[in-house]
N, C-alpha and C positions, 0 to 999 in steps of 0.2 A: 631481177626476178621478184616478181609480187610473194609476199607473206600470203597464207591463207590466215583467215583470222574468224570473229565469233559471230554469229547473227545477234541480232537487237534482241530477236525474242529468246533466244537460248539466253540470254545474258539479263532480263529483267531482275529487276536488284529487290532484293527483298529489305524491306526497311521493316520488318516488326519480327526480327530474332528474338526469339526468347529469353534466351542466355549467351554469356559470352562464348562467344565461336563458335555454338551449337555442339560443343565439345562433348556433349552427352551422345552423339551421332558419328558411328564411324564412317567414312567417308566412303563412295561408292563410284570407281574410275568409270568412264566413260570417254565415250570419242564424239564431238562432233562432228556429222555430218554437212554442217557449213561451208560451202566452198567462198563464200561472198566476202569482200572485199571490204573490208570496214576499217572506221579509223584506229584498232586498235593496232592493227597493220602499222600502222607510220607510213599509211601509201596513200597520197592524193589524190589515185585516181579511180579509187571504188566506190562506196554505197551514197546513198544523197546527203547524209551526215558528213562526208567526207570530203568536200566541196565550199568554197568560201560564197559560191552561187548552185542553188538547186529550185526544184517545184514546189516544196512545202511552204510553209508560214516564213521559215530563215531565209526565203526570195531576201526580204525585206530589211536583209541585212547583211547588205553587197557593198564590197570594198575591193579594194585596187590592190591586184596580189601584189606581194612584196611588201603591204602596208609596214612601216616599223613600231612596234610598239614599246615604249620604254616601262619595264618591268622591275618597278626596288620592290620584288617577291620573295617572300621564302618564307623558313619557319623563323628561328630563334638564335639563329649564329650563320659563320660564314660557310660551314660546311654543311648548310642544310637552305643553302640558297640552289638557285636555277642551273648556276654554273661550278664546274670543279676548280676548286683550290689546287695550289702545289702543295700542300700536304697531303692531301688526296690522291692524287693520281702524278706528284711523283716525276719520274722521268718519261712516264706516259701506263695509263692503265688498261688493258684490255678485257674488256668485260663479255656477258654471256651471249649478246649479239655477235661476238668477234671483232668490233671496232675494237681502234685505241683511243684513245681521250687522254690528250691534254690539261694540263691548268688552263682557263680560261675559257674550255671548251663548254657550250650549254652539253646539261645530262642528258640521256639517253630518250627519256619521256620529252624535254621540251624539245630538244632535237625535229622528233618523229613531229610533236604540235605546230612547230613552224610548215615541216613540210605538207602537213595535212591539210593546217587552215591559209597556208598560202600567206603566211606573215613572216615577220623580220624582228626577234626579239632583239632587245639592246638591256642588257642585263645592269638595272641600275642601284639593286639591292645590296646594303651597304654592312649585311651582316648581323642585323642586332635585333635583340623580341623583339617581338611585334608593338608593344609601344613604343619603342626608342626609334622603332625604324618611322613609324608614323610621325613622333616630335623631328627628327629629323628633316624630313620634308615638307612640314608642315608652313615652313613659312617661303616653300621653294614649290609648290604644288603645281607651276607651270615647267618644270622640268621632267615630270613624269605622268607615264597615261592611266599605270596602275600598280597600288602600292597595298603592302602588308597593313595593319593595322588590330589594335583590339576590337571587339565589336563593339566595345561600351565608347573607345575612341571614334571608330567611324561613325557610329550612329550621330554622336553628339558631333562631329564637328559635321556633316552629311546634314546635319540640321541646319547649319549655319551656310549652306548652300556650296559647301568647297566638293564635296562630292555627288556624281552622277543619281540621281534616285531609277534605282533600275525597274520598279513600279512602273514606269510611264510606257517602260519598254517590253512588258513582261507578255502582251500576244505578240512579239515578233520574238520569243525565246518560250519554243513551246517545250524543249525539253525541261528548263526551271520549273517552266508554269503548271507544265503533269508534278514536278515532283513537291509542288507546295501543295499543291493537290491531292495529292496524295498521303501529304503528312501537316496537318493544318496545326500541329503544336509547330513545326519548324518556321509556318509562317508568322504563326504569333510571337515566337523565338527574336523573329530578324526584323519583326516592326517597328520604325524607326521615328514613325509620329502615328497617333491615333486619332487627334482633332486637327478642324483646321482645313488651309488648302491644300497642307501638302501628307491626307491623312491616309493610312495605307500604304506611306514612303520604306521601302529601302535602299539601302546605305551600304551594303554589304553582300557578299556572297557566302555562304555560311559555310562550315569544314567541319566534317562529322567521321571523329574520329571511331568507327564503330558508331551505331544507334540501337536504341532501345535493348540495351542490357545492358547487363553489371559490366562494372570499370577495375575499380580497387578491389581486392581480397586479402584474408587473415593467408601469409604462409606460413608452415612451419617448417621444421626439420621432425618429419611425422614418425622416421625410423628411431628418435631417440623419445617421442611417447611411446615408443609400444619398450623400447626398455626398461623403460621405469613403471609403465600402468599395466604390461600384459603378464599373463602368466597365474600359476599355480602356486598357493602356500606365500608366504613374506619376500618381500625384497630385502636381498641383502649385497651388501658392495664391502670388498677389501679395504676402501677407504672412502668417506666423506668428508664435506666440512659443516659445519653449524647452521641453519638457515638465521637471519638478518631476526634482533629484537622486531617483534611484530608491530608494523603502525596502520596496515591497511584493515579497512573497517568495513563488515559485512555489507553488498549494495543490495542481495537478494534476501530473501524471508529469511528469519531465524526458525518460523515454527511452520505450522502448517503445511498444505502442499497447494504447486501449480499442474496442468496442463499442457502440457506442450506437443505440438502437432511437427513429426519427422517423418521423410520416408523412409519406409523400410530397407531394411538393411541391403534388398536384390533389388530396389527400387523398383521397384512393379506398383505399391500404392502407398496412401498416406495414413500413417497410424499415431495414437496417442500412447506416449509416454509421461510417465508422473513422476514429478521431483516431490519425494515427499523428503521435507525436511524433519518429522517430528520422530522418524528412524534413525536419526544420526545426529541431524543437526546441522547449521550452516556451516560449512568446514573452513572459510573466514575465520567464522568465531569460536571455532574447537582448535583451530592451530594457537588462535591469539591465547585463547586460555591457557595454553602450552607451552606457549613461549618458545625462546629459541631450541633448539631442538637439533639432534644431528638427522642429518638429511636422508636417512635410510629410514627412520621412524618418520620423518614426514610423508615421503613415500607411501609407507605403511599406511599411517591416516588416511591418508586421500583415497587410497585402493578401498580402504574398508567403508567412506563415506560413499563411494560410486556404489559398491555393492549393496547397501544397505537404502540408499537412498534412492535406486533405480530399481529396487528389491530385484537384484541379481538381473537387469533387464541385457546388460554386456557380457555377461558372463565373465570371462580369463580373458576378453577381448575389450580391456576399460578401454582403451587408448581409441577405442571407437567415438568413446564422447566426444572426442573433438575432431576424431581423422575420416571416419566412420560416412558412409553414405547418412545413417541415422541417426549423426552427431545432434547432442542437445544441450551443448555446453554453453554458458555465461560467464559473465566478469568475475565471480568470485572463484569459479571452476579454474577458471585462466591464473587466478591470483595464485590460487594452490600449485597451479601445474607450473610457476612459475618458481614460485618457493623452491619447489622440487628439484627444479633445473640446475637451479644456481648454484644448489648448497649440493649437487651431483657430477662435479666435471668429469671427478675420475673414469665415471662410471660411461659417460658420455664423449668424451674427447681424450680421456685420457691424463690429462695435465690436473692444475689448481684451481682453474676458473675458466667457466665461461661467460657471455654475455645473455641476458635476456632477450627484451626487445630491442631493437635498433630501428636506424633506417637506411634509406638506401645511401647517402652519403650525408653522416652524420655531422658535416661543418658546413653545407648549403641550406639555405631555409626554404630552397624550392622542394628538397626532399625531409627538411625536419619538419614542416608542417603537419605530413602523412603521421605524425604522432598526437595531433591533436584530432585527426580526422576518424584514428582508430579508435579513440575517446567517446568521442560519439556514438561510433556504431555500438562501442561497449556499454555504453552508460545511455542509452536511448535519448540524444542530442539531435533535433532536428538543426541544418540550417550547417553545422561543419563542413558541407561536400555539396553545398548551395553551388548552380551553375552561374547565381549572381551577387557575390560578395558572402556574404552570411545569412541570408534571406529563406526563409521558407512562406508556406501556405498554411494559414492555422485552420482550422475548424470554421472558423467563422469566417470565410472568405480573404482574409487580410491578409495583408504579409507582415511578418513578424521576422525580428533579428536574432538572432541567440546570441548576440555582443551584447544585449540588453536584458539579459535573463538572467536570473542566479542559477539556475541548472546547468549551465554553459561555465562557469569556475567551481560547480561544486564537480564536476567530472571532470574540469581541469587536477582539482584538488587531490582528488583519487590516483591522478596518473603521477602528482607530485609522491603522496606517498607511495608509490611504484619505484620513484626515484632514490627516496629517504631507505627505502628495505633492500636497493640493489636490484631492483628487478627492471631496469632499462639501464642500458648501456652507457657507461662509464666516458666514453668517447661522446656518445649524444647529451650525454651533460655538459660537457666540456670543449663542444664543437673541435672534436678531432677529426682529423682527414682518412678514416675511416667508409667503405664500401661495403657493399653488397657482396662482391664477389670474396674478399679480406674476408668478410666474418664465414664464408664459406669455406672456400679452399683453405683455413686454415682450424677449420671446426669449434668455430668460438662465439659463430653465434645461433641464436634457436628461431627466431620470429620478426615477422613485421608485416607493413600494411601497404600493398603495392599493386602494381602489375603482374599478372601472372607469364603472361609468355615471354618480356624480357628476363625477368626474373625467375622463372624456372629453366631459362635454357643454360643457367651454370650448372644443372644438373649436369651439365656434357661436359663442364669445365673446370668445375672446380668441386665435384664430389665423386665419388666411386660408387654408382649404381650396384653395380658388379657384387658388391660386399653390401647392399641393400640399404646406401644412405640416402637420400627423400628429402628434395624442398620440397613442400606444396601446396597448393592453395587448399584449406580447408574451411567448413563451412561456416557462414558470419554468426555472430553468437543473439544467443535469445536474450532480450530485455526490455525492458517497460517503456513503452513507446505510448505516448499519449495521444493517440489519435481518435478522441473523442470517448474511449473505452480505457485509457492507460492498461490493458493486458498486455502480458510476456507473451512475445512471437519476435520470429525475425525478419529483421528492416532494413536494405540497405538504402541509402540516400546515393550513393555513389553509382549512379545511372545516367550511361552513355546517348547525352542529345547534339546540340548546338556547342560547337568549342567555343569558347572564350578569344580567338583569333580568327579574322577574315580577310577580304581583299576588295578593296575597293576599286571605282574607277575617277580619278582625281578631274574633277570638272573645268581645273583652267589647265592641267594638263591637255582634253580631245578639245576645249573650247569649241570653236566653230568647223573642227575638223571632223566631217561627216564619215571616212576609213577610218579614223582612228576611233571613234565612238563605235562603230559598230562591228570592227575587230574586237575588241575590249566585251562587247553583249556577245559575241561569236563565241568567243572564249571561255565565257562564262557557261552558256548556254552548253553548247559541247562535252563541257564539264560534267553535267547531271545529265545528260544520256548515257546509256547504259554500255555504250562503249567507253565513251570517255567515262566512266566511274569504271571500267577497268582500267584502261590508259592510267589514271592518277591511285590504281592501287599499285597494280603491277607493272607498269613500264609497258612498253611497244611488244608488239607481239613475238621481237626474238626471246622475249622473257619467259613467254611458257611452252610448253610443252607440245609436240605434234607428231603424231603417227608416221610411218613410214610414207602415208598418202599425204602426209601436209595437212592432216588434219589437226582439229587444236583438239587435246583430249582435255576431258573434265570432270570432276569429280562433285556428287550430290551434298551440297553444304545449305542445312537450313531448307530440304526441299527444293532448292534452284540448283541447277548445272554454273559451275563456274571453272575457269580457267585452270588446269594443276601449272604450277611452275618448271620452267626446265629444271632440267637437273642440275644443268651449267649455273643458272642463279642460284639454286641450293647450296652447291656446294662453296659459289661465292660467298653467300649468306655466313654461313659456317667458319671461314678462309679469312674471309676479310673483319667481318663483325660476332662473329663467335657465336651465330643463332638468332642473333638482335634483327628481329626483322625489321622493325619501326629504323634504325640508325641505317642498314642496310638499304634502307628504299629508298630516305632522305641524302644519304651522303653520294649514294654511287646512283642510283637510277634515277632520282628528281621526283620521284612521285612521294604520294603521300605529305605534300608540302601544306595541299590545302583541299577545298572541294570536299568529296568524298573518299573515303579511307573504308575499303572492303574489308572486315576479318575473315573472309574466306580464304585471301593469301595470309594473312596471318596464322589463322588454325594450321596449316600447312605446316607452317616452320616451329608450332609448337615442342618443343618440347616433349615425348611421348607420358612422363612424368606431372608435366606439365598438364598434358591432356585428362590424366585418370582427376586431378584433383578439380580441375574446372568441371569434368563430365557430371561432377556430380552435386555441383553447385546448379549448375543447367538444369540437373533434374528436379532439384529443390526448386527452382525457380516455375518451370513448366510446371509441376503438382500444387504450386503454390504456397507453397511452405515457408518462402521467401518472398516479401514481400517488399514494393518499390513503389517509387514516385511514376506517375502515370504522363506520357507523353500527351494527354491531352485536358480537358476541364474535368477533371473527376466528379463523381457523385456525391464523395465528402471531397472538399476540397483540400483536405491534408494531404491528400495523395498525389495534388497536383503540382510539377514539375516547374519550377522556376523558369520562368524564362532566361536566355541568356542576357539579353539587354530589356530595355523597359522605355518606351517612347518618350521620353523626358524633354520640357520644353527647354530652352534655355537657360529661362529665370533658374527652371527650377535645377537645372545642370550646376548656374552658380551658385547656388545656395548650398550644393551638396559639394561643391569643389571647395565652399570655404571652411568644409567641416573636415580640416588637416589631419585629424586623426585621425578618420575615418574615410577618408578619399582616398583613392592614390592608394602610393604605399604607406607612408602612415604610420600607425599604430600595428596596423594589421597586414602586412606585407607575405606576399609567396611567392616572391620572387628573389632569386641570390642575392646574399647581402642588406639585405632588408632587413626592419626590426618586423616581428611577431608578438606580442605579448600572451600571447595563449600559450605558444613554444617556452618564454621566456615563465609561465607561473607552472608550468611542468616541472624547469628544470632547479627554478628558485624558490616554489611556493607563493603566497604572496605578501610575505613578509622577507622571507631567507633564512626562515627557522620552522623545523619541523612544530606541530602541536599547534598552531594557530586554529582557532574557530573556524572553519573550514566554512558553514552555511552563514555565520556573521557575516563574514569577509567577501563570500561572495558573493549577496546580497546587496554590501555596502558596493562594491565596485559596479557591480551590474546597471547600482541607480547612476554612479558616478558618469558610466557609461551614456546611459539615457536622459538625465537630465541634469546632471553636472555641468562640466566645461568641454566634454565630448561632443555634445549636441546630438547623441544621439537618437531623442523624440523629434526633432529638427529631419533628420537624417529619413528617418521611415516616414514623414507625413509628405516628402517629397516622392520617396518611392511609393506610396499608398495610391496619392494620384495620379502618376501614370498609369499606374494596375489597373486599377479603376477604369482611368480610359480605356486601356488595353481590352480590357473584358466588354467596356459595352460595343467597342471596334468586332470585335471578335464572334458577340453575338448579331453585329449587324451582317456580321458578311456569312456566316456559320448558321445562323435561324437560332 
């Protein structure tokens, strides 16, 4: 029996979302009316997409069904490859299709992909990131047709002729060719050489996890601000402890007042509020003059600097500052609201202590990172949440590093004495085996800097709604962002383009094999049609949802109709991964591995909690109040978005590979098991004694960094000229 499934036009993908998931937008069911036959179906024998031979442009790229393709594909381990493990599926799994699946069996998406493109996958993917999977075949490239890789890996070895340059091929893959067309930062993203013969080359097919919105957010546990900030008259608790001898030093004004643009509190428009500090005083610098202090009287202060310094703008609603649609909170806000926490368990959890900041697993440095990234946002650090190593866009057209800046360890510095006062987690100094879900389900921890819809869906798991406890994303904070004016507003750097991970097609793999090269562009191509960008969110069309007529029902996300999911995936979602929609799509359905990554099935599986906090970072975003890096060449060029890779010749690839510190992983690693040294002057300072000069120090390092034994002047006058290239490529083919 044929699937019904979605039309092209009902399913045109929208790539310029505002905000993440469009969460500010409640969703609006609908049924389509499509009766047509597409390949989200997994049926081979419907619409012209759906065909390894049809009428269009993809004539041109005809292969012999059954071709086989050898695929070392996936994300980042063995349970998020093409095929199911036995730990996955066990004695056999049956999923929301109704099949069962075996180990060894391809998922459900490539399943449907064989039979649609009329190919023959040979699953050759060996389980490991995407760099290690690419060293690995690297010196074997004639055993496979198409392989994982970094995109800083593919480009550069793609240079050196081992991979296909899909340029050559791109009017016989008209669904790519609309979609770079349509988003010309994503081509500048995946250009793999800018001079030359081979200029306008890529190397890759790019995987967009989400595009153009926010990625990372501040959460909190927001039910335990409004315990300590809301209400009438003093706070008073049966018991406290002391807060920590004071060592953090005021980042915002002592005197004076600022400016700051939020939306209001019903979000209907954009209003200014005034931090005047000459009412109160930096509250930094009024606790430090205090000294330690029992934590019911810190409380105190902070309630009476909010009131005084917003001249009563929250009214008995402080905890708005930071949870608030109209939140206008900053670093020193945070420092206090921290203070508060720590030296307040009783009052909060109950017990002796709890933790401040954390991360999501505080002995990985693929998750302690996320601690020097929330630095940045707090300390107005361009170049932490770089889509290419630590690189931004300055003012003046260039690209600059924050490895080579003093402002990048003096806000390292700051987070040390975070460390020194007890205001980040005890475990994250000390790289204990410590979670996300631990410091929830067990009410021990307050904050940190993540993902919202993984990380809000322990709402369901490890908190009691019901009794009004609250992860949530809340709004990024306000600080000095130097974009040519240094004013207080807020900035996130942490915007969803080009991943860092793609798929190549290995050139002595299809060699002179005419099916296999043009399976491999079939592939690809298929992928960014607007079926296949559902196919690789959602899985095959037993995954969503259909009317009693067979129709696919859909729900309004971001102004487009897109897919609702069955119910039977839901509650798999739920069942099997606890909400985790990203682990849920990679382990059990195959999708989501690479290509494009829709968050309209993501919003879905939100978190309802989850939802209120993003909805209203969305709206800050749409009003503008939040500001980001621009997917395309900005007007100031501060605002423009790194590329993910940068057309790098050779030479100049070697010259950057011999700079060990800075290559690779390095010095600066974000990957498990790697060294970081920004992680490591957090947790050590950069001595391993509290009180050290803090802008000497980080001054001196910054130069060590740049023109020491780092090489890091070396480092940027390589990246400068590809940029370079890159832009006059850019404006040649753009006007």
């Amino acid at each position: 029996m044929k699937a019904k499934s979605i039309s092209a036009m009902l399913l045109a993908v929208v790539m310029t979302a505002t905000a993440f998931t469009g969460c500010g937008v409640q969703p609006e069911s609908s049924t389509s009316e499509s009766k047509a036959e597409s390949s989200a179906a997994g049926d081979s024998s419907g619409s012209e997409a759906s065909t390894a031979e049809n009428s269009s442009a993809e004539d041109q790229l005809t292969y012999a069904d059954g071709t086989v393709l050898r695929m070392a594909c996936g994300y980042n381990s063995d349970k998020t490859g093409m095929s199911f493990t036995a730990d996955l599926a066990g004695e056999g799994i049956t999923l929301a299709d109704g099949k069962t699946y075996n180990s060894g069996d391809l998922k459900p998406t490539w399943q449907a992909v064989e039979e649609l493109l009329k190919i023959k996958i040979e699953d050759k993917y060996q389980g490991n990131k995407a760099a290690d999977e690419y060293q690995y075949w690297d010196a074997q490239l004639d055993q496979v047709d198409m392989l994982s890789g970094t995109a800083t890996l593919l480009s550069e070895n793609g240079q050196q002729g081992k991979l296909v340059n899909l340029a050559e091929y791109i009017d016989k893959m008209p669904n790519f060719k609309a979609y770079l067309a349509e988003n010309p930062i994503v081509r500048l993203s995946i250009t793999g050489a800018a001079a030359g013969p081979n200029s306008g080359a890529i190397y890759f097919s790019p995987y967009f996890d989400g595009v153009n919105d926010i990625e990372r957010m501040p959460l909190m546990r927001t039910d335990w601000v409004e315990k300590l900030l809301n209400g009438s008259g003093e706070f008073t608790a049966d018991a406290s402890n002391k807060t920590a001898a004071p060592v953090c030093q005021p980042y915002m004004p002592t005197s004076g007042s600022i400016d700051i643009e939020v939306v209001k509190a019903d979000g209907s428009a954009v209003e200014t509020v005034k931090k005047n500090y000459d009412a109160y005083g930096n509250i930094v610098d009024k606790m430090n003059a205090a000294g330690s202090m029992d934590g019911a009287a810190a409380v105190n202060m902070f309630r009476e600097y909010i009131d005084k310094t917003y001249d009563g703008y929250y009214g008995e609603n402080r905890a708005d500052l930071f949870i608030g649609q109209n939140a206008a909170w900053d670093a020193d806000e945070l420092v206090a609201l921290l203070r508060c926490v720590v030296a307040n368990p009783q009052t909060l959890n109950g017990t002796d202590s709890v933790q401040g900041l954390f991360s999501r697993e505080d002995a990985n440095t693929q998750r302690r990172v996320d601690m020097y990234r929330l630095a940045g946002t707090l300390y107005g650090i361009r170049g932490m949440e770089s889509r290419l190593d630590y690189l931004y866009v300055g003012t003046d057209g260039e690209l600059h590093d924050c490895r080579s800046e003093a402002g990048t360890y003096e806000a390292l510095s700051r987070m040390h004495d975070m460390v020194t006062e007890g205001l980040i987690s005890s475990a994250f100094v000390n790289q204990e085996d410590v979670k996300t879900e631990k410091y929830l389900s067990d009410d021990s921890g307050f904050m940190h800097y993540d993902y919202n819809q993984t990380q809000t869906a322990y709402n369901a798991t490890a908190l009691d709604n019901a009794s009004g406890e609250k992860y949530m994303a809340v709004m990024v904070p306000v600080a000095r962002w130097n974009d040519g004016s240094e004013k207080y507003m807020r900035f996130t750097e942490s915007w969803r383009s080009v991943k860092t991970d793609g798929w190549g097609i290995s050139a002595a793999g299809v060699k002179d094999n005419a099916d296999k090269l043009n399976a491999c562009l079939k592939l690809i191509d298929y992928a960014y049609s607007p079926e296949g960008q559902v196919m690789m969110s959602y899985g095959p069309d037993a995954f969503v949802k259909h009317d009693a007529s067979g129709n696919v029902e859909t729900f309004t996300f971001n102004g487009k109709e897109w897919p609702v999911i069955s119910e039977k995936s839901y509650e798999d979602l739920w069942k099997l991964q606890n909400g985790n929609y990203t682990n849920y799509a990679r382990y059990y359905i195959g999708s989501t591995l690479s290509f494009v990554k829709s968050q309209a099935f993501e919003y879905q599986c939100t978190h309802e909690v989850g939802k209120e906090g993003a909805g209203k970072i969305s709206k800050a975003i749409a009003l503008g109040t939040i500001k980001h890096p621009e997917l395309a060449i900005a007007e100031n060029s501060w605002y423009t978005s790194v590329p993910t890779v940068l057309p790098q010749e050779v030479a100049e690839i070697n010259a950057i590979n011999e700079l060990t510190s800075l290559s690779g992983s390095g010095q600066f690693g974000v990957n498990k098991e790697t060294v970081n040294i920004f992680v490591d002057i957090i947790c050590k300072g950069f001595t391993g004694e509290a009180g050290a000069d803090a802008a000497a120090t980080a001054e001196k390092v910054s130069k060590d960094v740049a023109d020491g034994g780092w090489g890091g002047n070396t480092y940027l006058a390589r990246r400068n000229e590809a940029w370079q290239r890159l832009l006059t490529f850019y404006k040649s083919v753009n006007g």
